[in-house]
Residue, then its C-alpha position, 0 to 999 in steps of 0.5 A: x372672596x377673591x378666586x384660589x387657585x393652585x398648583x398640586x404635586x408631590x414635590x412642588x416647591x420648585x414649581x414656577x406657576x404661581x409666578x407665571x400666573x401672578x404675571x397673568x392675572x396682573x397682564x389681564x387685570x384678572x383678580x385672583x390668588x395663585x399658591x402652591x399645594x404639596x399632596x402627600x402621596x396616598x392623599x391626592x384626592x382628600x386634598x384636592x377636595x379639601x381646596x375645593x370645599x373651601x373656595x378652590x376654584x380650580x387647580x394644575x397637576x403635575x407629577x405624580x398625579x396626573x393620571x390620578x386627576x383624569x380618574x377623579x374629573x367627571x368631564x374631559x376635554x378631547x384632548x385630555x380623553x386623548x392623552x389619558x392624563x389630565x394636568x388642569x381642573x376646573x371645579x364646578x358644581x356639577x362635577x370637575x372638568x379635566x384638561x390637558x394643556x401640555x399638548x397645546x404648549x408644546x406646539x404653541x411653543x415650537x410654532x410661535x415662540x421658536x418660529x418652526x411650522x410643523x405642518x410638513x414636517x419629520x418630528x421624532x417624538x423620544x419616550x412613550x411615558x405620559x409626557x408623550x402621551x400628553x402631546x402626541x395629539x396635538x403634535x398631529x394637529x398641527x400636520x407634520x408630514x411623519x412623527x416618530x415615537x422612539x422608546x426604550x421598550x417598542x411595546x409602548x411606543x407601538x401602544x401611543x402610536x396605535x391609540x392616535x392612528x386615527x388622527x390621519x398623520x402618518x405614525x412610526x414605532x422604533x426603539x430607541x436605537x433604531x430612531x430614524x436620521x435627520x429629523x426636523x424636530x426632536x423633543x424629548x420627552x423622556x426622563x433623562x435629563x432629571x437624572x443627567x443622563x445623556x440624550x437618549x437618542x444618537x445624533x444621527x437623529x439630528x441634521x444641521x438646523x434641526x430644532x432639539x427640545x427638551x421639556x425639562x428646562x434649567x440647569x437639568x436640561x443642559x446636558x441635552x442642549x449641550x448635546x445639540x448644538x454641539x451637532x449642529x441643532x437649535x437647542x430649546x428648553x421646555x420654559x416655554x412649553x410651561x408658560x404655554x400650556x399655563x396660558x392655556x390653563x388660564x384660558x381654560x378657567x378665566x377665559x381670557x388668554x395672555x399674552x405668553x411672550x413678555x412672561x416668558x421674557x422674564x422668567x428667562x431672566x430669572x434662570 
């Protein structure tokens, strides 16, 4: 039987992964099936096992039930322990593994495709939700010389930052209107751009050449590219972020790594 795979979520018609994944398993010669799984809200869990029961090998999470997949894995990668969500599953016989590859694609993203070195580095991280908590770890990794989490409630950006003060980067909490000037990189990571709402922040967060990411991508997030290159920043959407984190996923099954940059070229044109 040919390998299944999928992506789960509620909704998930829009999703892009099974392109991305199909340009994969076509790059590297992997032979598998990708589709798209739409869970009713109180069935995540039954409906999972029911793709795994009949040939699943493993799946991505996406909204709204990342955390849901975290309870449900019996093994977690550090880096999902970390981020407390998981966003990819591995299904073996002797329990589900968990993972979490938002993290790995940002930075991937930011450091190869968009050329910006974090090590040394201002980074203003916007919202303390589970996107943030997803990434926080591995934007540390990488060694910035401070990150910044700001959010509307102080409480939450104290809470990520105290859980990841271990990792040795120095880590500030701020609310969102006392979010520091001049940064290097500044990701939102905040809802914002799903409702059009304007940037979170004040521009004086950015400075002339500053990189401004937002993980949202397409047409939702062009009001928060507008917003930075009309103060003088390089503007990014999250289309990398996903091929990335996806590539990591295809790693974390198959263990074979494509390669992102001619996927990521043609779903650019797609947009």
């Amino acid at each position: 039987m040919t390998d299944r795979y999928a992506v789960v979520g509620n909704p998930v018609a829009h999703s892009r992964s099974p392109t991305i994944h199909a340009l994969f398993a076509e790059q590297t010669g992997q032979v598998l099936v990708y589709e798209r799984l739409l869970a009713p809200l109180d069935g995540f869990e039954p409906t999972l096992r029911a793709f795994a029961a009949a040939g699943g090998k493993g799946c991505n999470v996406t909204v709204p039930f990342k955390f849901d997949a975290f309870a449900l894995a019996a093994r977690r990668t550090k880096r999902a322990q970390l981020g407390g969500a998981v966003n990819t599953l591995r299904f073996e016989a002797d329990g589900w593994v968990g993972d979490n590859t938002d993290g790995a694609g940002l930075v991937n993203d930011i450091q190869r495709n968009a050329r910006r070195p974090l090590a040394g580095l201002q980074v203003l991280l916007v919202g303390a939700g589970g996107a943030a908590a997803g990434v926080l770890g591995s934007l540390i990794a990488a060694a910035p010389a401070r990150i910044t989490v700001v959010n509307r409630s102080v409480d939450k950006a104290d809470a990520l930052v105290a859980s990841h003060a271990h990792l040795g980067v120095p880590l500030a909490a701020a609310t969102l209107t006392d979010a520091p000037a001049a940064q290097d990189v500044v990701i939102n990571a905040t809802s914002t751009s799903l409702a059009g709402a304007a940037a979170p922040v004040g521009a004086q967060v950015l400075k002339p050449g500053s990189l401004a990411l937002d993980m949202m991508y397409g047409p939702k997030a062009q009001p928060f590219l507008d917003w930075a290159s009309a103060h003088g920043a390089e503007a990014r959407d999250g289309l990398g972020m996903l091929v990335e984190q996806a590539a990591e996923a295809f790693f974390f099954w198959r263990g074979v790594r494509p390669d992102t940059l001619p996927v990521l070229k043609a779903l650019r044109a797609t947009l």
